[in-house]
N, C-alpha and C positions, 0 to 999 in steps of 0.2 A: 504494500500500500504506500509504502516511502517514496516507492520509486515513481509508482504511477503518479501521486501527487507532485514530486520536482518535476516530473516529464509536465505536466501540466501545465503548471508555471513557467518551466521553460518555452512551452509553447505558445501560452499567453507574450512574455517577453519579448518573443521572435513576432510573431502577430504585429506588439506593437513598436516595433523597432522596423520593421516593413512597412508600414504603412504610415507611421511618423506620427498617429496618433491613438489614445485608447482611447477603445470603445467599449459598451458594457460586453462586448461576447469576451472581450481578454482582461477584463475585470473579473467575470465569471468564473473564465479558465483560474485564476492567479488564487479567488477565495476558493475554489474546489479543491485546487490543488494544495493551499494551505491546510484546508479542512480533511483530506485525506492524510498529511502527512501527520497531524496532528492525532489523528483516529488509529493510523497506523503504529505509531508510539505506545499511544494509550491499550491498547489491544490487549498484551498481556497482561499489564496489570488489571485489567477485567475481567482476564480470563481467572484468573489466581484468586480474585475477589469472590466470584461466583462460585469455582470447586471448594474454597473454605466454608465457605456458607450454605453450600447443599452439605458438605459432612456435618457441619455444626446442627442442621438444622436433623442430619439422620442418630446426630449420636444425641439428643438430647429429644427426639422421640420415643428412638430403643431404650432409654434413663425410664419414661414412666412405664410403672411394670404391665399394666393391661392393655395399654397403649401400644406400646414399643412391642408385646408379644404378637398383637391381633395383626400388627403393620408388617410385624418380620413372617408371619404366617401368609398375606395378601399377596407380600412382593415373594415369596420362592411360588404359590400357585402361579402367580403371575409368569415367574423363571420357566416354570415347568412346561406350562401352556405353550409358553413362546418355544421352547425348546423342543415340546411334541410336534410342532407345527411345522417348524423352519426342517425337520427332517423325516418327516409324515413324507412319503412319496407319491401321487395321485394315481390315480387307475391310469394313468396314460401314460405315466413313469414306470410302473410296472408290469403295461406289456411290453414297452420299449425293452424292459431288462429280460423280459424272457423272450 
């Protein structure tokens, strides 16, 4: 995202370095392109923000005791289902294999 945002702004620059004067399209290009590169920075820290706070919010559910048991009982059916599913083979996978 760093890069696309400088290419951006680059772009915008040459735009108005060619034509000798800005106009709002390389005004556009130069906040886009600032706005990505800023977003492109910020990324992982967002990303680290969010996986703390999804454990935080798993480990102090599993903490209350009928709570945390019914939730951890939901999420392995949950596991199970998904996992009978994604290798369940359909009637058409299985005459293929015979």
């Amino acid at each position: 995202m760093v890069g696309t945002g400088a290419t951006l702004m680059g772009l915008g620059a040459i735009i108005e370095k060619v034509t000798g004067s800005s106009t709002p399209f390389t005004k556009m290009l130069k906040v886009m392109g600032g706005a990505l590169m800023a977003f492109g920075a910020l990324l992982p820290s967002i990303s680290a923000a969010f996986k703390k706070f999804g454990i935080d919010v798993s480990t102090t559910i599993m903490n209350i005791p009928i709570i945390g048991w019914i939730a951890a009982v939901i999420s392995a059916v949950i596991a199970l289902i998904t996992l009978l599913v994604t290798s369940a083979e359909t009637q058409g996978q299985a005459t293929k294999r015979v």
